[in-house]
DOTILO-78521 format. One record per residue (C-alpha): residue number from 1; x negated, z negated, y. Coordinates in steps of 0.5 Angstrom, whole numbers, plus 500, padded with zeros to 3 digits. Layout:
{site NUM {X Z Y}}
...
***
This chain:
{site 1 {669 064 753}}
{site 2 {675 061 756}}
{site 3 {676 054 756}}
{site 4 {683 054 753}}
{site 5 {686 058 749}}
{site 6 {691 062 750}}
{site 7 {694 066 744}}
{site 8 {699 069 749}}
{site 9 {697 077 753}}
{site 10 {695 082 750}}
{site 11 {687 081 752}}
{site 12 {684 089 752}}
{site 13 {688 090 757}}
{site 14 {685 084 762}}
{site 15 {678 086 764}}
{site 16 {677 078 767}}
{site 17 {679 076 760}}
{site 18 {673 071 758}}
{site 19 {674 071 750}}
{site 20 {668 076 746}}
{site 21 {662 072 744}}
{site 22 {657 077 740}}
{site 23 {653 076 735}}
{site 24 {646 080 734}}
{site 25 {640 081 731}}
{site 26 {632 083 735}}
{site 27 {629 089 733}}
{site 28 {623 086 730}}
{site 29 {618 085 734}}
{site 30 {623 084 740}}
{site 31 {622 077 743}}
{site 32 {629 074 747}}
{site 33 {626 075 753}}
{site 34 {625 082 753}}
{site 35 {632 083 750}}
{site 36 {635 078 756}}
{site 37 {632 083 761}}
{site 38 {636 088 758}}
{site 39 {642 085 757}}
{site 40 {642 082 764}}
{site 41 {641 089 767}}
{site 42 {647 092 763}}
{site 43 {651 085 766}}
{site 44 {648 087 773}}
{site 45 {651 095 772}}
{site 46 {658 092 770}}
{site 47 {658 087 776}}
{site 48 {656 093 781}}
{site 49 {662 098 777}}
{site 50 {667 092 777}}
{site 51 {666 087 783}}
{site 52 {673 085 782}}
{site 53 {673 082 775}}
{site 54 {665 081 775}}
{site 55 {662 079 780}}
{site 56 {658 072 778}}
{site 57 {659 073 771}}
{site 58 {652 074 767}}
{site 59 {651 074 759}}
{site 60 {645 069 757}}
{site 61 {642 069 751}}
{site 62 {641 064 745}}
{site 63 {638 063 738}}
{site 64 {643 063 733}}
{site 65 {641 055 732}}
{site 66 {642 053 740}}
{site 67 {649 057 740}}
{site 68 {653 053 746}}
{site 69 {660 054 742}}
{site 70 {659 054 734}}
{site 71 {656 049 733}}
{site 72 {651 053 728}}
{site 73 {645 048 728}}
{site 74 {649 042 726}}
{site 75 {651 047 720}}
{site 76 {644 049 718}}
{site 77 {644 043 713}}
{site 78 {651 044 709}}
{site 79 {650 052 710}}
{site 80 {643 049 705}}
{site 81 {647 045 700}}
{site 82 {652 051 700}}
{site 83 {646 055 698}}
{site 84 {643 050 692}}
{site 85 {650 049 689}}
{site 86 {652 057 689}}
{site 87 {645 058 685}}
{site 88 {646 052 681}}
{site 89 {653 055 679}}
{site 90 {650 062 679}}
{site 91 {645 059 674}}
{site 92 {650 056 669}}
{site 93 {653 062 670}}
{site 94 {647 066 668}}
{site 95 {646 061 661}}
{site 96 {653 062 659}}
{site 97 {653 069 659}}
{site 98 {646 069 655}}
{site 99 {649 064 650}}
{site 100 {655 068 649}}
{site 101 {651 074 647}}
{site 102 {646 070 642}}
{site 103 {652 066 639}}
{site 104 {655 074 638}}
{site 105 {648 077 636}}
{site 106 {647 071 631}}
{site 107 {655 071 628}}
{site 108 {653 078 627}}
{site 109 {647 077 622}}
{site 110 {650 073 618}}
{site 111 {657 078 616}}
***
């Protein structure tokens, strides 16, 4: 990631460009070491292909919870609260759906 951004520059064209953070979920029963072992022998190759642009830069992989850059462990609360509330207003949803067809299915019984 870089420091600063820097909204000027095409940054494809630019291979010492630092700006992709990824995202990825494990295999199930891949622990991070595993995946950290492989990940860091892809960077090794690409070090190797492109010294110039490369060379000293590695990838270290986080839990979602410990990312350095976003901030998703200090997230995790609000993300609950998001989570009580869309259900809680999924639910009123829900009763007033089942309401209106009971209220329809009773005016039509008494015609």
């Amino acid at each position: 990631m870089e420091e600063v951004f820097d909204a000027g520059g095409y940054k494809l064209d630019n291979r010492g460009a630092r700006w992709v953070e990824g995202f990825a979920k494990l295999k199930p029963g891949v622990t991070i070491q595993q995946a950290q072992s492989q990940i860091s022998t892809a960077a090794s190759q690409l070090e190797n292909d492109f010294p110039a642009t490369n060379r000293g830069r590695g990838v270290k992989l986080f839990p979602l919870s410990q990312t350095p850059f976003n901030g998703a462990g200090t997230l995790l609360s609000t993300l609950r609260i998001a989570f009580v509330v869309a259900a809680f207003v999924l639910l009123i949803a829900c009763a007033n759906v089942g309401t209106c067809c009971c209220s329809s299915q009773f005016h039509a019984g008494r015609r």
